[in-house]
C-alpha positions as CSV (number, residue, x, y, z in Angstrom):
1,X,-96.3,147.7,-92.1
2,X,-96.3,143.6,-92.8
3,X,-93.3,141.7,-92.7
4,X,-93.6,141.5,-96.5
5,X,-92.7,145.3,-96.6
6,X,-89.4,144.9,-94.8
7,X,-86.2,145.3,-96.7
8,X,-82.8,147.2,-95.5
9,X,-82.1,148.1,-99.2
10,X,-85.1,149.2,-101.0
11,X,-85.5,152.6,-99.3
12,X,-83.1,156.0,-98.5
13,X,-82.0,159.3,-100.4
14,X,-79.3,157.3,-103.0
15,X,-81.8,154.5,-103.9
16,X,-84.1,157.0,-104.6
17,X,-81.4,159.2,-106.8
18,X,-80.7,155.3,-108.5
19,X,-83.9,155.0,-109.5
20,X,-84.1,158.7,-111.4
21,X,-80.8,158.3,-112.7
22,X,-81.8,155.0,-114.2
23,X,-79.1,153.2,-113.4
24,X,-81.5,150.9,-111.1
25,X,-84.4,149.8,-111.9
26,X,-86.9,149.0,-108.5
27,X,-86.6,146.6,-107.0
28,X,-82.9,145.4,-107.5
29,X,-82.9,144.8,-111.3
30,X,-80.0,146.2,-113.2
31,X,-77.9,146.0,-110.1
32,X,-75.1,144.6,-112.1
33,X,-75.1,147.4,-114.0
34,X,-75.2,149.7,-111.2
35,X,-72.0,148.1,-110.1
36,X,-70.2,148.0,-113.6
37,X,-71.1,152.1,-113.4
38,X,-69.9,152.9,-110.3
39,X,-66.9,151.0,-110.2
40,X,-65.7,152.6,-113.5
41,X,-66.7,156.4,-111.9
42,X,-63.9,155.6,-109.5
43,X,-61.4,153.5,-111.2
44,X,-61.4,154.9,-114.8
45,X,-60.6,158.8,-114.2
46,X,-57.6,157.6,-111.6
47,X,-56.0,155.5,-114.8
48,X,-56.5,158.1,-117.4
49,X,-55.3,161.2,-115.0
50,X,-52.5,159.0,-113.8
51,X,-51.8,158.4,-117.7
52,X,-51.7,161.7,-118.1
53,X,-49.7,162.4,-115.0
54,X,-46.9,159.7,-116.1
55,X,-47.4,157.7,-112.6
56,X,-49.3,155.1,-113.9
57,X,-46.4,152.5,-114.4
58,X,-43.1,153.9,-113.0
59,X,-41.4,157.0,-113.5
60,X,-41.0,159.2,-110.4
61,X,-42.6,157.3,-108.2
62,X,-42.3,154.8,-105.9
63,X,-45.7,153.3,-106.2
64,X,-47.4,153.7,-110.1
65,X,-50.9,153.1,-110.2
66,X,-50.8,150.4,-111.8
67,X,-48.9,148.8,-109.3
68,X,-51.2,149.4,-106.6
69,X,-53.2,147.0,-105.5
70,X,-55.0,148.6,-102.3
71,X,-56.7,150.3,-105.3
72,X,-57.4,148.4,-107.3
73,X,-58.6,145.9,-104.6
74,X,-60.4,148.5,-103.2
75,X,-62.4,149.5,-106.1
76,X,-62.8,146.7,-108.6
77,X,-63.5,143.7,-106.3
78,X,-64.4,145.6,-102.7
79,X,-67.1,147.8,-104.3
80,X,-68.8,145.6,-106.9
81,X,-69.2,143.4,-104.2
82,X,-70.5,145.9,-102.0
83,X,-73.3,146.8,-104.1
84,X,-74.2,143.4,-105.4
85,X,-74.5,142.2,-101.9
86,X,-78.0,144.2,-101.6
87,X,-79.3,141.7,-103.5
88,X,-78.6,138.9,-101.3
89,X,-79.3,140.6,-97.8
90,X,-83.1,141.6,-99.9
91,X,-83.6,137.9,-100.8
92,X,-82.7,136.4,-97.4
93,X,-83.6,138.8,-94.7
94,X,-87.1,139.9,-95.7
95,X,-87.8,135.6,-94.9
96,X,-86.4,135.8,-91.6
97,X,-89.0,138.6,-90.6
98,X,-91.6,136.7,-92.1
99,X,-90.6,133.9,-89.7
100,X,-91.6,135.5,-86.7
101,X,-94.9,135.9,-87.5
102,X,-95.2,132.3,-89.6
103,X,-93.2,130.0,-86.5
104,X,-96.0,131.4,-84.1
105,X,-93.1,133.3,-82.3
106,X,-94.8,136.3,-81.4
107,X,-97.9,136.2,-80.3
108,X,-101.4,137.7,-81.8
109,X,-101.7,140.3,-79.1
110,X,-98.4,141.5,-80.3
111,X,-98.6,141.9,-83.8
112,X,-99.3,145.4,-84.2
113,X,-96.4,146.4,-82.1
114,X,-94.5,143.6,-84.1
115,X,-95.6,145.9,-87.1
116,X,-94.6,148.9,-85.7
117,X,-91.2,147.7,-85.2
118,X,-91.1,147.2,-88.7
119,X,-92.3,150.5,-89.8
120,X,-90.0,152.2,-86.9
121,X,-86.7,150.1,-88.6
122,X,-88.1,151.8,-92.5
123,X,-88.2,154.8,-91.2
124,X,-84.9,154.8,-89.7
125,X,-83.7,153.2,-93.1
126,X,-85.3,156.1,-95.1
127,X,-84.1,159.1,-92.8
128,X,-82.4,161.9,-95.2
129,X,-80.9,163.9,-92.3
130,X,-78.8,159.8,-91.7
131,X,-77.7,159.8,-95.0
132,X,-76.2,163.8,-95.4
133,X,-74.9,162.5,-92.5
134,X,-72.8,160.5,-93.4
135,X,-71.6,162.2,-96.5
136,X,-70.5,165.5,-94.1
137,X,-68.9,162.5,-92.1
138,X,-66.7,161.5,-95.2
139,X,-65.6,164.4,-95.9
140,X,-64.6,165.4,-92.6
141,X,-63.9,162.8,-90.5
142,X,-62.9,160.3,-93.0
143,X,-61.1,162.5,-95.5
144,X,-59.0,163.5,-92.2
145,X,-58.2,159.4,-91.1
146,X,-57.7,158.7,-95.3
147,X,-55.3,161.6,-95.4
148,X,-52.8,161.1,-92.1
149,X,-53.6,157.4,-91.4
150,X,-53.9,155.5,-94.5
151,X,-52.2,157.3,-97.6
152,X,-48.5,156.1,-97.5
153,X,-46.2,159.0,-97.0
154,X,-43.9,158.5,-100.0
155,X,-44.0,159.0,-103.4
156,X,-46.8,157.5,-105.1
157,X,-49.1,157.9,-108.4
158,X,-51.6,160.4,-105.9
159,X,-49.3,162.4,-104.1
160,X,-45.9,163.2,-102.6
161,X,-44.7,164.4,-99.1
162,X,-44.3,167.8,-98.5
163,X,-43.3,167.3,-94.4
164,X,-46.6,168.0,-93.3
165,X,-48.7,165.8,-95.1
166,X,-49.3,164.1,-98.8
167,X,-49.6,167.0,-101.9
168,X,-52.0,165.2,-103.9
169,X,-51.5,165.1,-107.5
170,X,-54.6,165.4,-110.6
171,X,-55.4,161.7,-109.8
172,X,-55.1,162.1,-106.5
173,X,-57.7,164.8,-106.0
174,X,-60.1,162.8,-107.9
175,X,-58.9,159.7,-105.4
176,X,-59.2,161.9,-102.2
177,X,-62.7,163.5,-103.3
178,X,-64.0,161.7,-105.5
179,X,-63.4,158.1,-105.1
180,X,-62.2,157.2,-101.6
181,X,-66.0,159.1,-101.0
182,X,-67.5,156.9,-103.3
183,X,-66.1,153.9,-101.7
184,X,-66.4,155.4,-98.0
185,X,-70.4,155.9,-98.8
186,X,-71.5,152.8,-100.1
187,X,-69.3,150.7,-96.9
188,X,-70.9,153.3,-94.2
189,X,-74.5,152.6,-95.6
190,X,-74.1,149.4,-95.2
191,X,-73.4,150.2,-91.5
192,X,-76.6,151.8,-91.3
193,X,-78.4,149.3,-92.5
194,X,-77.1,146.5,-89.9
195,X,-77.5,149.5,-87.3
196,X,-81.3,149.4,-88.6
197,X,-81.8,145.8,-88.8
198,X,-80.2,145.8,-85.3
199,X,-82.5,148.3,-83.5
200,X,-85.4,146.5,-85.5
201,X,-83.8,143.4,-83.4
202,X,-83.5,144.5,-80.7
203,X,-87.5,146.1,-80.9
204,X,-88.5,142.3,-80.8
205,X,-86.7,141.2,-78.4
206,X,-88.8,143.5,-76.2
207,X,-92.2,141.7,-77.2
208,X,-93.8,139.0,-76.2
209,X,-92.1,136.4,-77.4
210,X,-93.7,132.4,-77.7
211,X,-90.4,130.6,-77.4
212,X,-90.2,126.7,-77.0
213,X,-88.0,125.0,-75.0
214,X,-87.6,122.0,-76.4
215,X,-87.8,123.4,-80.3
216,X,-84.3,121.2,-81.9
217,X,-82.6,124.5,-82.8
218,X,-81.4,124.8,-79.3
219,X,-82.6,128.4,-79.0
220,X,-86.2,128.1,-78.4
221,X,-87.0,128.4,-81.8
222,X,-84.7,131.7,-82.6
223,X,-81.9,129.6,-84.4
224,X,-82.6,131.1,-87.8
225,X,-82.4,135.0,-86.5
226,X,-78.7,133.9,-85.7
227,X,-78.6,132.1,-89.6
228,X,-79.6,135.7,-90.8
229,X,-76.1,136.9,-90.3
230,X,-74.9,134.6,-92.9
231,X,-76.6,137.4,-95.3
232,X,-73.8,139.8,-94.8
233,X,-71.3,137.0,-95.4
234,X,-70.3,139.3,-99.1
235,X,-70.2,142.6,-96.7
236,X,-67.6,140.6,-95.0
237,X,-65.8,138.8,-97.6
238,X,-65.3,142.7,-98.7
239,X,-64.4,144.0,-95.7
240,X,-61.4,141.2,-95.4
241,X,-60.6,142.2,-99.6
242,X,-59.9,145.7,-98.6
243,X,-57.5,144.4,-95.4
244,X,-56.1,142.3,-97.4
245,X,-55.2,144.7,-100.1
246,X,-53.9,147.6,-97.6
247,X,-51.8,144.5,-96.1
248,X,-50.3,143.7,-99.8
249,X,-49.4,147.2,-100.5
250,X,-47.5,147.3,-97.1
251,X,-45.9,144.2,-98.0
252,X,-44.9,145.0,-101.6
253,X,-44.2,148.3,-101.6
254,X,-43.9,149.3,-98.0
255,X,-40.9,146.8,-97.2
256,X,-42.5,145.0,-94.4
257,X,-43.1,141.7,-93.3
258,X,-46.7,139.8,-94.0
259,X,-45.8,138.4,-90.5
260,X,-46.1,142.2,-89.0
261,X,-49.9,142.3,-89.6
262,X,-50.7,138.6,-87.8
263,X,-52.1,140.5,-84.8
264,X,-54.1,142.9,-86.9
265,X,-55.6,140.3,-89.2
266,X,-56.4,138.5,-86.1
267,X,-58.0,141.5,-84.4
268,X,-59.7,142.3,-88.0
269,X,-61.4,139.4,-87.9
270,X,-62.4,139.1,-84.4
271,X,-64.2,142.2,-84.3
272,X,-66.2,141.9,-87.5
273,X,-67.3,138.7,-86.4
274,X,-68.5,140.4,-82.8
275,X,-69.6,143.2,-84.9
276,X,-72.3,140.6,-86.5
277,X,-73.1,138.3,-83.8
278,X,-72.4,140.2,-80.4
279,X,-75.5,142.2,-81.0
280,X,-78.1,139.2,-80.9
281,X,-76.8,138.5,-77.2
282,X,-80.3,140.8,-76.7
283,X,-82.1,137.5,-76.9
284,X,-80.0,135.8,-74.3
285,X,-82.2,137.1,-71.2
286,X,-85.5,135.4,-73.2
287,X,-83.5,132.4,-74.1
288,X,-81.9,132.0,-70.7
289,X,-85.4,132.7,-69.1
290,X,-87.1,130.1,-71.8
291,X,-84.6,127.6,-70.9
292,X,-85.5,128.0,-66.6
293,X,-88.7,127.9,-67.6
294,X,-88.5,124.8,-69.6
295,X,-86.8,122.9,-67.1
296,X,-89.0,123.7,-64.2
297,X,-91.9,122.3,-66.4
298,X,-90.5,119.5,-67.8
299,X,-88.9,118.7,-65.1
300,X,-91.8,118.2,-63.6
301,X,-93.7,116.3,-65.9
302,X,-90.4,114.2,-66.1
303,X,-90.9,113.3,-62.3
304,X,-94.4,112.4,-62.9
305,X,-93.7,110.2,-66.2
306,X,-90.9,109.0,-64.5
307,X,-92.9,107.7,-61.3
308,X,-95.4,106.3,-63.8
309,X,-93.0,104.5,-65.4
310,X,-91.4,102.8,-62.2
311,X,-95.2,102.3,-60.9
312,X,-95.2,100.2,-63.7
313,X,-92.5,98.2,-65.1
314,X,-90.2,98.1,-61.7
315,X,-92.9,98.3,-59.0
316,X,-95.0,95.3,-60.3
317,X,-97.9,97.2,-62.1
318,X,-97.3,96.1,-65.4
319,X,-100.9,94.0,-66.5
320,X,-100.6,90.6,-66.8
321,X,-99.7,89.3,-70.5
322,X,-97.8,93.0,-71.8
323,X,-94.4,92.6,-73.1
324,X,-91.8,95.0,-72.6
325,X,-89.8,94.5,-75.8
326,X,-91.6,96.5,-78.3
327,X,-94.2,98.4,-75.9
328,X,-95.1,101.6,-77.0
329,X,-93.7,102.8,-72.9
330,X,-90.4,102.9,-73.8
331,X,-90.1,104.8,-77.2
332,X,-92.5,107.1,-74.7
333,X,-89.2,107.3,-72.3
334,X,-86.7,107.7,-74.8
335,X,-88.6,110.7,-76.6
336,X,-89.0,112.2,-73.3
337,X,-85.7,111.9,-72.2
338,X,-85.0,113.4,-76.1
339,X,-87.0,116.5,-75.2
340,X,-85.7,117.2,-71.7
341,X,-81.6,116.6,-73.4
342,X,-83.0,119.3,-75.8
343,X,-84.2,122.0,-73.0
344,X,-80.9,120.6,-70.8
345,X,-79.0,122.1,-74.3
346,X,-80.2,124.8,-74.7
347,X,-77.8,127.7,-75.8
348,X,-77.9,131.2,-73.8
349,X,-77.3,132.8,-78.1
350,X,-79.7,132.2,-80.9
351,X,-76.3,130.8,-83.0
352,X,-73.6,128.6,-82.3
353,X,-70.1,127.8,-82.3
354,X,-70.7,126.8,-86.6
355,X,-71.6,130.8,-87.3
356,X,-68.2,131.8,-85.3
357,X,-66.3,129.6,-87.7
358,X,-68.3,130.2,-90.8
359,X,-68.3,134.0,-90.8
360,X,-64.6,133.9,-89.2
361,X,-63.6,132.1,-92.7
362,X,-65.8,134.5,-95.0
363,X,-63.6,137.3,-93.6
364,X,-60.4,136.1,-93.2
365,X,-60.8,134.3,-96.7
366,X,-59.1,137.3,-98.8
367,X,-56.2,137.1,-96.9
368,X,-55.1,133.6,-97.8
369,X,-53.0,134.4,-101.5
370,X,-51.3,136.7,-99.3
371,X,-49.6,133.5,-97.2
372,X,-47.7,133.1,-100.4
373,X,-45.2,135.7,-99.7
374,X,-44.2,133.5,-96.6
375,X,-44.4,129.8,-97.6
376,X,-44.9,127.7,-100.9
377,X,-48.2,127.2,-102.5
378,X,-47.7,123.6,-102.2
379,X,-47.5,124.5,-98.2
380,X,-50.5,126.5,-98.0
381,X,-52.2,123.8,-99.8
382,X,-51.4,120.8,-97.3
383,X,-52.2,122.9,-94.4
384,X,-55.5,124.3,-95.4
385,X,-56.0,120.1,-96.1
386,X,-55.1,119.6,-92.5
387,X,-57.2,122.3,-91.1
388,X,-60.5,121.2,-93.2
389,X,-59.5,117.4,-92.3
């Protein structure tokens, strides 16, 4: 397989059943419409059966459907973006494998096992059994933590308590095994597919490798496989839509305080931010090793240019009639000294403290208009000032 053929999307059981259904059209196109489709199959029926049910805007219940917002968060911004975001992990990550082989990085007596790494990671990404998988996960596992852990236990337009659990109602059976699957599928293949391009990773990090010390990324050359997280910034930013529309229902309909879910939000984003950069730390034995290397060898040749240099201009060697304003000597020393800064500066990750931040604010981003339930707008204005000041 060439790097041209790598893509985490294009492959699998479900883009397969896409493609005959016709609601996707290979590669990507009619992706838009894919999403329009899917988010209707589980929005629409819960608003007509909770119509028909008399919980769509009061009545009985404590929480109409039309008053929900987890829901509605959940399934008209959280799962469009979801599926629209294959798009954008196809256009930039595809590129980043390409790099490997165009920067020089690994080297022409590992190329075929470069390819094979690629055709291991498609394989992986087309595996059937993976995918039934994870559908007999859903509706075991995660049918059990949707039932006791998230559904609120009071009235609401899906179900009521019974003392031993939630009795779902018409909409809510569609919710519980129709949507919340639908929803719960598309999130866990995108799991999968970092777990793929993670192995596929980590497969690399086991060549070869032709990494260059004093290459100005500060990581020998790998700085862009720590820009290819920034792909999944829309996984994220849907990730932090679905917390922050569990945390608005708590708020306004649950009674609690916005203040009560500080730690979680905090913790939220914390680990998805690990979750997407923690794994690259496989590079840091090449990069740390790189960066030894590097300043044994330029150390060296520092010593030597650096004797030269004093030889020269401090020991009297300089010929007679050179300047030393505007000799071509010391531009020499203050590249050098550039290049050795450089291999001195090296960073023991192939990203830096700017991806932290970057994909930090991607997540935690939905959760901003929920501040308004604690201070003024006007507030939340100056202080977002302050912090980007």
């Amino acid at each position: 397989m060439l790097p041209s053929d790598f893509s985490l999307v294009l492959g699998g059981p479900l883009y397969q059943l896409y493609v005959r259904s016709r609601i996707l059209k290979p590669p990507l196109d009619l992706v838009q419409w894919r999403a329009i489709v899917i988010a209707a199959v589980a929005w629409l029926p819960l608003l007509v059966l909770s119509l028909i049910g008399r919980s769509a805007t009061g009545g009985a219940v404590a929480l109409p459907f039309l008053h929900d917002i987890e829901t509605h968060v959940r399934f008209l911004i959280a799962l469009p973006i979801l599926i629209l975001a294959e798009i954008v992990v196809h256009q930039r990550i595809r590129p980043v494998v390409e790099q490997f082989v165009d920067r020089g990085i690994v080297v022409p007596e590992e190329v075929p096992a470069f390819h094979a790494a690629i055709a291991s990671a498609l394989r992986l990404r087309n595996s059937v059994a993976l995918e039934v998988g994870l559908i007999v996960l859903i509706y075991t596992v995660g049918h059990w933590v949707w039932r006791e852990q998230i559904a609120l236990h009071r009235a609401t337009w899906y179900g009521t308590p019974d003392g031993a659990g939630v009795r779902l109602t018409l909409s809510g059976y569609w919710y519980a095994f129709v949507s919340i699957p639908i929803f719960q599928l598309i999130l866990l293949r995108w799991y999968l597919r970092l777990f793929v391009w993670f192995s596929f990773l980590w497969r690399v990090s086991r060549l070869k490798l032709r990494l260059i010390p004093t290459h100005p990324d500060r990581a020998a050359g790998l700085g862009f496989v720590g820009v290819s997280a920034y792909a999944f910034e829309p996984v994220l930013f849907a990730q932090g839509a679905m917390l922050a529309g569990l945390i608005a229902s708590r708020v306004f309909y649950g009674g609690q305080s916005l203040l009560t879910f500080k730690v979680d939000a905090a913790g939220f984003v914390a680990f998805f931010v690990l979750f997407m950069l923690a794994p690259l730390v496989m590079f840091t034995p090449l990069l740390v090793e790189a960066r030894r290397r590097g300043l044994r060898e330029y150390g060296v040749l520092a010593s030597r240019h650096a004797q030269e240099f004093d030889d020269k201009w401090i020991r009297g060697g300089v010929p007679a009639g050179e300047l030393l304003v505007g000799n071509p000597d010391i531009s020499s020393w203050a590249d050098f000294d550039s290049g050795f800064e450089t291999v001195r500066d090296m960073r023991p990750v192939p990203f830096g403290l700017d991806a932290v931040i970057r994909l930090a604010a991607v997540t935690a981003a939905p959760l901003l208009p929920l501040t308004l339930t604690i201070m003024p707008f006007e507030e939340v204005v100056t202080r977002l000032i302050k912090v980007l000041l």
